[in-house]
N, C-alpha and C positions, 0 to 999 in steps of 0.2 A: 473388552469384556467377552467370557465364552459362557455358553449355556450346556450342559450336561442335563438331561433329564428333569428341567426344573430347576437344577441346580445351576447358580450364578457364581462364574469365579473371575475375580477382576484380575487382569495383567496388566503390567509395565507395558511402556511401549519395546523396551529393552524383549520381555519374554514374549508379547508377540510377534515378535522379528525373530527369536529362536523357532515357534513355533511355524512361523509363516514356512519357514525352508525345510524342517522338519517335514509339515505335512507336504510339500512341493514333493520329496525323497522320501514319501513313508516308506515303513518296512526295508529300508537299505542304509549301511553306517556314512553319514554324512560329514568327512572330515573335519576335523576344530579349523584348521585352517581357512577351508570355505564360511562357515558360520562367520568364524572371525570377519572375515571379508564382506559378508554380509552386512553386519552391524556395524562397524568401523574402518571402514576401507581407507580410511587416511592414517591411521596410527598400526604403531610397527604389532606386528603378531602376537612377538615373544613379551610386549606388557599386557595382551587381553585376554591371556589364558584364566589368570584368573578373576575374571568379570566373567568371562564364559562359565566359567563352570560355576561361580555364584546364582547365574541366570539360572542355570540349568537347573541347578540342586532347586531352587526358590520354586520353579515349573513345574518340575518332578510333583512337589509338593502339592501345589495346588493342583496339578491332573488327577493324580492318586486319592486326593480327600473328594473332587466330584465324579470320577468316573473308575473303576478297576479296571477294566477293558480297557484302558491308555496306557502305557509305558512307555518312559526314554530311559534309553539302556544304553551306558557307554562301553567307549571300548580303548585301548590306547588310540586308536586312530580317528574315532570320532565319536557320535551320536545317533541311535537311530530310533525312529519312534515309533511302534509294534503296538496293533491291535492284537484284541483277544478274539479269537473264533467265539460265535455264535454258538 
């Protein structure tokens, strides 16, 4: 569970392991490879690409409805998660 301003948004255990390495590497693109590696380190890459990006879009989501200041923003090579200046 994350709190935004009041605002309560519940995650997977799944989005908060996106989010964990996310914020570990904010503001920098964080390879799918390494994510992948993060959340399932025993199974092969090329089946968790899409769970990745399931996870992702599902985050995106619920970041975006609690807070506008949060973004994840991909890119062919990974993910990165950008704040908004003040």
């Amino acid at each position: 569970m994350l709190a935004f301003e009041g605002r309560v948004v519940r995650l997977t255990a799944s989005e908060t392991s996106v989010l964990h390495v996310l914020l570990l590497r904010a503001e920098t693109i964080v390879p799918q490879r390494e994510l992948i590696a993060a959340l399932w380190p025993d199974t092969d890459p090329a089946v968790c690409k899409n769970r990745l990006y399931a996870h992702v879009f599902t985050l995106r989501r619920k970041l975006a409805s609690a807070c506008a200041d949060v973004a994840i923003h991909g890119s062919r090579s990974g993910y990165r998660l950008a704040f908004k200046a003040a």
